[in-house]
C-alpha positions in Angstrom: -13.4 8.4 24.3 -12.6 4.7 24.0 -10.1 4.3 20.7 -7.1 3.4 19.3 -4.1 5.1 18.8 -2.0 4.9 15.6 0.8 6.9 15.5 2.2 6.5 13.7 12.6 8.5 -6.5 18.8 9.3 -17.2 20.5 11.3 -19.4 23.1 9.1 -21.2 25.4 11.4 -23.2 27.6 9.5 -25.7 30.6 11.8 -27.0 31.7 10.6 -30.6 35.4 11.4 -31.5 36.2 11.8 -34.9 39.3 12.6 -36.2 40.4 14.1 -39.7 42.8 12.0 -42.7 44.4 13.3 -45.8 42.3 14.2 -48.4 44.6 13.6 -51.0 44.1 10.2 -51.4 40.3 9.8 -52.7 40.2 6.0 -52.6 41.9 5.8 -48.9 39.7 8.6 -48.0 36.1 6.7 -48.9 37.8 3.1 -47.4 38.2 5.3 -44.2 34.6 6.5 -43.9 33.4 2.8 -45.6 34.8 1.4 -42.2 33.6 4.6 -40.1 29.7 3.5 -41.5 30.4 0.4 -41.1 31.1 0.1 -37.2 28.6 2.6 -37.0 25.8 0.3 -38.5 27.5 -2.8 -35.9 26.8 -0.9 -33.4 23.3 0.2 -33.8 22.3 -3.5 -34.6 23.6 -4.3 -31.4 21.6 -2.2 -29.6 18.5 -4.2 -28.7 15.2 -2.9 -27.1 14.4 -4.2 -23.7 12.0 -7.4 -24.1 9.8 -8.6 -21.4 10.8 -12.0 -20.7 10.7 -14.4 -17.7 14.2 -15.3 -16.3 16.8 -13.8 -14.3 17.8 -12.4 -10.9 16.4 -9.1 -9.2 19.0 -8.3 -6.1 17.3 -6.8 -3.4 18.3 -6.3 0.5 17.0 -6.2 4.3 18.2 -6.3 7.7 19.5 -9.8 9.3 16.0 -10.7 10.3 15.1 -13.0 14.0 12.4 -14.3 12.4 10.7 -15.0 9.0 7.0 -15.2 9.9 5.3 -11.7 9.2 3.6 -11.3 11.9 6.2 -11.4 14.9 8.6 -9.4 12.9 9.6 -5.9 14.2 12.0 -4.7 11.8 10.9 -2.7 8.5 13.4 -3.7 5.6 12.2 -7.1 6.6 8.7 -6.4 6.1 9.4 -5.2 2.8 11.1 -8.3 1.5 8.0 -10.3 3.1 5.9 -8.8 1.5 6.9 -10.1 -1.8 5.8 -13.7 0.5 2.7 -13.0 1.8 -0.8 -11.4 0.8 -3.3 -9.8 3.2 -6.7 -9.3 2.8 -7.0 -6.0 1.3 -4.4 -3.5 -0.3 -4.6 0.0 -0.7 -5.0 1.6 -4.1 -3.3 4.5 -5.6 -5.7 6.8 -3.6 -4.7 4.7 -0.2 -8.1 3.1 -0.2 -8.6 -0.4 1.1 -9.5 -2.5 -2.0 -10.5 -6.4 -2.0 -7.1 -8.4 -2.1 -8.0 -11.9 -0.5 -11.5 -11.2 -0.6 -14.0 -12.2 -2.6 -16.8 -10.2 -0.8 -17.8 -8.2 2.5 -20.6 -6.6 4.3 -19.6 -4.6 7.1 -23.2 -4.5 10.1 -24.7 -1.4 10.2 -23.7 -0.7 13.3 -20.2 -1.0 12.1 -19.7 -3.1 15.2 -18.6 -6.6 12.8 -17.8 -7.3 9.4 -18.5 -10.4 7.3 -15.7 -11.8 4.7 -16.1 -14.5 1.9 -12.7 -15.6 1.2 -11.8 -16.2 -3.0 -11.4 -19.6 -3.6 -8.7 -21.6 -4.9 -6.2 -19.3 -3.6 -3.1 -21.6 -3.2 -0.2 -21.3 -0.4 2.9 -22.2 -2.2 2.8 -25.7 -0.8 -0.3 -25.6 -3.2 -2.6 -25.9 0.0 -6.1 -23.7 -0.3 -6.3 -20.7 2.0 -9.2 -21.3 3.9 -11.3 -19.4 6.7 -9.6 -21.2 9.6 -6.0 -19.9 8.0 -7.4 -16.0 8.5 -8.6 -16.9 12.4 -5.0 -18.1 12.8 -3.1 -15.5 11.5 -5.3 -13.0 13.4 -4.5 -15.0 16.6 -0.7 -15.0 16.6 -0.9 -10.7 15.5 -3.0 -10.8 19.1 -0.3 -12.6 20.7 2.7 -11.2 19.2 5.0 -8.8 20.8 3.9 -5.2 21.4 6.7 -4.2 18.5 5.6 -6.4 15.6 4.9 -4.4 12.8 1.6 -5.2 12.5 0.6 -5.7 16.0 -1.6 -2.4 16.5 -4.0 -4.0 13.7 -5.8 -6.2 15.7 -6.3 -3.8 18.8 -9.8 -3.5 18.0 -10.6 -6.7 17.1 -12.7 -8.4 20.0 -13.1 -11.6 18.2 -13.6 -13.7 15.2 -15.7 -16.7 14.0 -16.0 -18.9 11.4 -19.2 -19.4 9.1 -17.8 -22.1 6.6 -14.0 -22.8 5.1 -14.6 -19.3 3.0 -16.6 -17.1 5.2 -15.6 -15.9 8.5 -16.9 -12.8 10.7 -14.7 -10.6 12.7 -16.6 -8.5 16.0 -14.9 -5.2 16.9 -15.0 -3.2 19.9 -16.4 -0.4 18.8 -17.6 0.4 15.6 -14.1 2.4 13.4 -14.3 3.7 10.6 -11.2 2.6 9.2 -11.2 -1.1 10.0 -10.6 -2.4 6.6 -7.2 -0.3 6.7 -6.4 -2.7 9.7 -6.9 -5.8 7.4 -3.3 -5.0 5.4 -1.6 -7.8 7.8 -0.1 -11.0 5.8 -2.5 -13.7 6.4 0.3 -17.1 7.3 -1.0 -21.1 7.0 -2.0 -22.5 10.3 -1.3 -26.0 9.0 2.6 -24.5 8.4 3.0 -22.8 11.2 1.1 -24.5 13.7 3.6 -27.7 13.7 6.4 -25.8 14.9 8.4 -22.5 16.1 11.3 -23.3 13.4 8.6 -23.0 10.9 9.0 -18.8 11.5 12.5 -19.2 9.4 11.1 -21.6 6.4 8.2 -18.7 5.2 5.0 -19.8 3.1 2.8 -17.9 1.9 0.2 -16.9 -1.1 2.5 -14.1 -2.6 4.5 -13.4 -5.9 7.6 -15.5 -4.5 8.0 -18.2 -2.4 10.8 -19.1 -0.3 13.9 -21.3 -1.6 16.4 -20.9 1.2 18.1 -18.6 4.3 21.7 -17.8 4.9 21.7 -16.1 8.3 23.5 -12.6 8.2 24.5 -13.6 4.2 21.0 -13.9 2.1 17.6 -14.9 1.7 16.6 -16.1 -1.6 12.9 -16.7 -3.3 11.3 -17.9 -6.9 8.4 -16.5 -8.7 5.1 -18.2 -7.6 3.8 -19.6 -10.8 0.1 -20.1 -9.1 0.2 -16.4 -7.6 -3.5 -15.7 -8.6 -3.0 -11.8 -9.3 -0.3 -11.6 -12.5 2.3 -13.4 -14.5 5.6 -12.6 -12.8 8.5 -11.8 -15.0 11.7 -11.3 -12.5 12.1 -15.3 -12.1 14.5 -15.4 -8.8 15.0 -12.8 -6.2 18.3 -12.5 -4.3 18.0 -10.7 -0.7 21.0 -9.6 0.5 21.7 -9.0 4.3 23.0 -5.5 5.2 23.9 -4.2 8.2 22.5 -0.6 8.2 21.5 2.1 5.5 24.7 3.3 4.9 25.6 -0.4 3.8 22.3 -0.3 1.6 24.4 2.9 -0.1 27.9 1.4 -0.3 26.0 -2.0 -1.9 24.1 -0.3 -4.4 27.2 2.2 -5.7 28.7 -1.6 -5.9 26.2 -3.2 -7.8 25.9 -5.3 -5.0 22.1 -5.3 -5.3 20.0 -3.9 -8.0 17.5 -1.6 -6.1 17.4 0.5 -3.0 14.7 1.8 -1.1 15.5 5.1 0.9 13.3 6.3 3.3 14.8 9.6 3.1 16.3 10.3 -0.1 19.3 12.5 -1.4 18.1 14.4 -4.6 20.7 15.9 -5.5 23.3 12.7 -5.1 21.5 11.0 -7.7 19.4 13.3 -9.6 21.8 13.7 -12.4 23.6 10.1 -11.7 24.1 8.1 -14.8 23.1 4.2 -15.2 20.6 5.2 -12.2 16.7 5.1 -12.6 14.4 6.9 -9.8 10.7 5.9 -9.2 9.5 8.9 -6.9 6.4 8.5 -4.5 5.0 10.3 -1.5 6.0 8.9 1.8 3.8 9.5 5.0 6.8 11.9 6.3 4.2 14.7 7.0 6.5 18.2 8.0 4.5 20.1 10.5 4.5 23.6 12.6 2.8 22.6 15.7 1.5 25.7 18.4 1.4 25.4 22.1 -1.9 26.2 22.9 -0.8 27.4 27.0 1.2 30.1 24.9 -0.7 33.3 25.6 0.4 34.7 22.5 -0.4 32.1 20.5 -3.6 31.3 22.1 -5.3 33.6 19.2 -6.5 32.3 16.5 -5.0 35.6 14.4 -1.7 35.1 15.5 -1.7 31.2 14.1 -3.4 32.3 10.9 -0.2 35.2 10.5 2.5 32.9 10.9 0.6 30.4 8.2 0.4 33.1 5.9 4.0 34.8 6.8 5.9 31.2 5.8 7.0 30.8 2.0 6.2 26.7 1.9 7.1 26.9 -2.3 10.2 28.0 -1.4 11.3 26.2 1.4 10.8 23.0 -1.1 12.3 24.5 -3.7 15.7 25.5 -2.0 15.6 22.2 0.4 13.7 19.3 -1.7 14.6 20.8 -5.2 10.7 20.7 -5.1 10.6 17.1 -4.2 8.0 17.5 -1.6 4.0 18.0 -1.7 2.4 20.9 0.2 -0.7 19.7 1.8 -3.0 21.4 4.0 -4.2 18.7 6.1 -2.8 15.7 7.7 -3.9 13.8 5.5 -1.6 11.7 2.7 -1.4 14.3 -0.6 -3.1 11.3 -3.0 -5.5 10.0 -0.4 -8.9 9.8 -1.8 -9.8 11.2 1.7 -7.6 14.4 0.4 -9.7 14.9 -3.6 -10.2 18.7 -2.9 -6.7 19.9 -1.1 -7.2 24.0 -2.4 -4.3 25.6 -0.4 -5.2 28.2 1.9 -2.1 29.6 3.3 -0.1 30.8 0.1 2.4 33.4 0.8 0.8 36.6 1.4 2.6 39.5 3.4 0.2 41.6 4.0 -2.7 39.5 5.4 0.2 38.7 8.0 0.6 41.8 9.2 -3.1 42.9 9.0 -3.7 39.7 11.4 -1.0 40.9 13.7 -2.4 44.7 14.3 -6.0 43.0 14.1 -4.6 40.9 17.3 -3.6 44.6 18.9 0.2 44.5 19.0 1.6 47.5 18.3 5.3 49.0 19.6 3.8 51.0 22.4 7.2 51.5 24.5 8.8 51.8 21.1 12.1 49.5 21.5 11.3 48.0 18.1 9.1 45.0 19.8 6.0 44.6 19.0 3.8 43.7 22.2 0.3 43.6 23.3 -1.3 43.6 27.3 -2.2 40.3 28.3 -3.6 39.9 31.8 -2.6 42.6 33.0 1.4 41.7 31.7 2.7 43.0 28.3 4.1 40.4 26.1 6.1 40.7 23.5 5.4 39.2 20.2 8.8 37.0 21.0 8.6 32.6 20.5 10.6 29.8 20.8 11.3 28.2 18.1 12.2 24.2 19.2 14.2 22.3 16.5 16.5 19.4 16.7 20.0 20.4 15.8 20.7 16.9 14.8 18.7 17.4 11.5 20.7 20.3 9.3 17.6 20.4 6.9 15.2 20.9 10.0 17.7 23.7 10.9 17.7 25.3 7.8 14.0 25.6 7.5 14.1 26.8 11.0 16.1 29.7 9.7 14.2 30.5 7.2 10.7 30.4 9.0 12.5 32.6 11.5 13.4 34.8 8.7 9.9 35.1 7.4 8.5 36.0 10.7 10.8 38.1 11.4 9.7 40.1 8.4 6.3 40.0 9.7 7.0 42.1 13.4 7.9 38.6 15.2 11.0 37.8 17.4 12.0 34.6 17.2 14.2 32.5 19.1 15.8 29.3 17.7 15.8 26.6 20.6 18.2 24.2 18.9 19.0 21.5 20.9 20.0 17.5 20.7 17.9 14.8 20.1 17.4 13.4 23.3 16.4 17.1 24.5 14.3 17.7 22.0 11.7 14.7 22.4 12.2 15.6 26.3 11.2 19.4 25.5 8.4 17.4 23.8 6.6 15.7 26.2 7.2 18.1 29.0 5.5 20.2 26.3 8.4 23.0 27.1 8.2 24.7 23.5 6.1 27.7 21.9 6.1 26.6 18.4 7.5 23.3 17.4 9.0 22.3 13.7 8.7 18.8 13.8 7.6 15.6 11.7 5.0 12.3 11.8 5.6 9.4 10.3 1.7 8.9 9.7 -0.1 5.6 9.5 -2.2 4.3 6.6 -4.9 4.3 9.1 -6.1 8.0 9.0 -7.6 8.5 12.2 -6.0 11.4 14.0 -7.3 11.6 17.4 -4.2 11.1 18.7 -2.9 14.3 17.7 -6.2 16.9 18.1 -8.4 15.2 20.3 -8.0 16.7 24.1 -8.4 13.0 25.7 -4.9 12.3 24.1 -3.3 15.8 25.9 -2.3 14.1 29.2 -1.2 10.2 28.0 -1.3 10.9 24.2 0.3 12.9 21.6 -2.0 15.5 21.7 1.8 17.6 22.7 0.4 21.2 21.6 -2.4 20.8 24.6 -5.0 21.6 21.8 -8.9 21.5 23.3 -11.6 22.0 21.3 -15.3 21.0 21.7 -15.7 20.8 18.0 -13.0 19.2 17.1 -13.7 16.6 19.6 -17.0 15.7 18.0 -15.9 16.1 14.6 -13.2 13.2 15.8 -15.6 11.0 17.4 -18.0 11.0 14.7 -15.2 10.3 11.7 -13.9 7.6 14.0 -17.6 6.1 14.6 -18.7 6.5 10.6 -20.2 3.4 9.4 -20.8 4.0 6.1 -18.9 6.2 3.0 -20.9 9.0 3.0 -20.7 10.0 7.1 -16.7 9.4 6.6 -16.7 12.1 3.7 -18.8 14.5 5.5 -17.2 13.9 8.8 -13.6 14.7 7.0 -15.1 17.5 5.2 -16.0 19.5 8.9 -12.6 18.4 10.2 -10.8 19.6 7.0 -12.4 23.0 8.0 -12.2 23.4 11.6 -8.5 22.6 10.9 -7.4 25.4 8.2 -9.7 27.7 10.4 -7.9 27.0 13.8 -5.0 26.1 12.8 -3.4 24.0 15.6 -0.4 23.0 12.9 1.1 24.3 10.0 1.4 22.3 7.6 4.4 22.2 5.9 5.0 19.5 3.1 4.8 15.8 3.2 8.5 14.6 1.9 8.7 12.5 -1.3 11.2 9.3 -1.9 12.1 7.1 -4.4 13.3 3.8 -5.4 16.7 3.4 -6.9 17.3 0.9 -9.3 20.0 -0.1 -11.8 20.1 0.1 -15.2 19.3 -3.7 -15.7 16.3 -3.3 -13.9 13.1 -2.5 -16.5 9.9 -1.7 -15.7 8.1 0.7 -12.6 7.3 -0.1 -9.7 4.6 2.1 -7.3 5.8 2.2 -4.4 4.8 3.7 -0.9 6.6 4.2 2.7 4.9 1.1 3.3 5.3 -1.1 0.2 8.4 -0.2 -1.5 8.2 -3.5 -3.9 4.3 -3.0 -4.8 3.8 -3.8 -8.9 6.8 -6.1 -8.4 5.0 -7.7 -11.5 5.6 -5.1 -13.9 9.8 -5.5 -13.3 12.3 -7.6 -15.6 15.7 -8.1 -15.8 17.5 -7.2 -19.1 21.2 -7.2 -20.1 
């Protein structure tokens, strides 16, 4: 099958100290407590409540970036910070569904093989020029010619070509027909009469978005001013400060500092600052889906019974709870926790002992040389009911759950043996697919096509790592990634929400949450994602 492949977080306790005088002395007594009340009644007129106001300076931070234009950029932290810059055509809601950004209008051909897009007028770059058709055939342009590591690259990789119908309208022909193309219009959309001129115009950034570039400081700061004609909301945080860090342990060092106002994790330490004072968290759900995967030329765990016993041997709740401190989401499917793809996620595999061990003996194992192993004929060879368990020993949480999964199994009748090895090993154990079970972790894309995990074309050049083949999950992937239209995606998902939880080719674990870290000058809540940590940058002000 011809397709793309995208793999791809404040208790303030005030102590008052009194202390006792004389009672003697009546008069000295009442001038004592008169002066007690009345610093008392200072200082609760000096407490103010926080007022929404437009002024000040948020402090933010990135990598030392090679280049300012969007669309060749390769590194994340800078995508985040230029993304308070630019706009693209659509965003995704708080179910992670493409919405109108850019766009006035759309009508995608019912062959889903093009889509036609009426720009909204008088949307201004902040040189106060008017996006325009010709702007959007640019920017797609340079994503088709950028590097293969530019963030955004992938986007385009269906796109055959695009015209334009007037300065507005434009019409954009696709390969194939895919389901999710509007996911693959998130890219920032860049001025061709900017950047056209010249390469130098990459470091001197214009866009439509909330701020607009004032000035760069290689490896010092880049800094940016609200964007009074942003067409979307009135801005409150008037000036944003970017400061250049050199890794994430920097990002740490600067925050503890006050440094910079806000960090953005991608994997976050909840018990470091759960109880921190002066710190407020703004948790979300990443993309950081947790996963058992099986090897499907496993004998053992070619049946289906044996796959279905470990799901229902493994205590998820618990691993969360002791790991995550229950900041983590069970979800059944690969599919993001608040995707509106992902509206009815019942769990199947809860916790239930006994269904494990009725699977096993359903599968015929029993201890029939009685060593204390259970083990079943195979071909003519007696296995034992014995796995590899293939963890990186880099990760002390991944090894932790690994011991614990192990436990659990080990309850149920299994051996299991913990491969713990580097990191370099471990993705080479990967791809030489030398493993029986694997605890391992996507970073998933926004775009929720996942052929390149189940579908049997990706087992020899894809990701398809567990060797999993199956006719009906084939189709069921073919016809989700050919939907034109709402209601074949919904039923398509539906069958492949089914077929998964009934052959279980992963376990899934949890998807890991995150959050933003900010100060306690910063007012006001973001919602973030993995993939825009500064979204609702509106709704932030600075007060002190």
């Amino acid at each position: 099958m011809k397709r793309l492949m995208y793999i791809f977080l404040i208790i303030c306790s005030i102590s008052l100290i009194g202390g006792c005088g004389k009672t003697n002395d009546n008069n000295k007594d009442n001038e004592v407590k008169e002066d007690i009340n009345e610093e008392e009644n200072k200082d609760v007129e000096e407490e103010k409540e926080p007022v929404k106001a437009f002024g000040g300076e948020l402090k933010l931070l990135m990598r030392n970036p090679s280049t300012l234009n969007p669309l060749v950029n390769n590194d994340r932290t800078v995508d985040q910070a230029l993304k308070l810059v630019f706009d693209s055509l659509f965003i995704l809601d708080e179910k992670e569904k493409p919405m109108p950004n850019l766009v006035d209008s759309y009508e995608l051909s019912s062959t889903g093989t093009s889509i036609t897009i009426k720009l909204k007028k008088n949307i201004l770059f902040h040189d106060k020029e008017e996006l325009h058709s010709d702007d959007v055939v640019y920017s797609i342009e340079t994503l088709k010619n950028a590097p293969d590591d530019a963030v955004y690259k992938s986007n385009v990789a269906n796109y055959k070509r695009i015209s334009i119908i007037d300065e507005y309208s434009f019409k954009i022909y696709f390969d194939q027909p895919f389901a999710f193309s509007l996911y693959t219009m998130t890219f920032p959309i860049i001025p061709k009469h900017h950047y056209s001129d010249s390469l130098d115009m990459n470091m001197n950034p214009i866009g439509t978005g909330a701020y607009s570039f004032t000035d760069f400081t290689a490896m010092k700061e880049l800094n940016l001013t609200a964007n009074n004609d942003w067409f979307k909301h009135k801005l409150y945080v008037e000036n944003i400060k970017i400061i250049i860090t050199r890794d994430k342990d920097y990002d740490k060092d600067a925050f503890d500092q006050k440094i910079v106002d806000l960090i953005t994790p991608i994997k976050f330490d909840w018990q470091k600052y759960a109880d921190k004072e002066g710190v407020n968290l703004t948790e979300y759900t990443t993309y950081y889906y947790t996963f058992l995967g099986f090897n499907f030329n496993n004998k053992v765990l070619n049946d289906k019974n044996i796959r279905k016993s470990i799901a229902y041997a493994i205590n998820r709740q618990a691993i969360i709870k002791n790991e995550f401190l229950n900041h983590a989401k069970i979800n059944e499917y690969p599919y993001h926790p608040l995707s509106w793809l992902n509206e009815t996620n019942n769990l199947i595999y809860n916790i239930d002992i006994d269904k494990s061990k009725e699977l096993v003996n359903a599968s015929g194992y029993s201890d029939s040389d009685e060593d204390n192993i259970l083990d079943k004929n195979i071909d003519n060879i007696k296995r034992n009911l014995e796995l590899r368990l293939l963890v990186n020993n880099e990760n002390p949480v991944r090894v932790s759950i690994a011991n614990k999964i192990k436990e659990s199994l080990e309850n149920i009748g299994f051996v299991i043996n913990l491969d713990l090895v580097d990191n370099v090993t471990y993705n080479n154990k990967i791809m030489n697919k030398d493993f029986d079970i694997l605890l391992a972790e996507w970073k998933l894309s926004q775009i929720p096509d996942l052929t390149f995990a189940f579908h049997s074309s990706a087992i020899e050049e894809g990701k398809n790592f567990i060797n999993y083949s199956n006719v009906d999950m084939d189709r069921v992937l073919e016809s989700i990634f050919n939907s034109v239209n709402e209601n074949d995606l919904m039923d398509g998902i539906k069958e492949f929400k089914s077929l998964f939880v009934d052959d279980v080719p992963y376990l899934s674990l949890f998807f890991r949450t995150s959050a933003v870290i900010s100060n306690d000058r910063v007012y006001g809540e973001l919602t973030p994602s993995i993939y825009n940590n500064y979204n609702g940058i509106q709704n932030l002000f600075i007060f002190e």
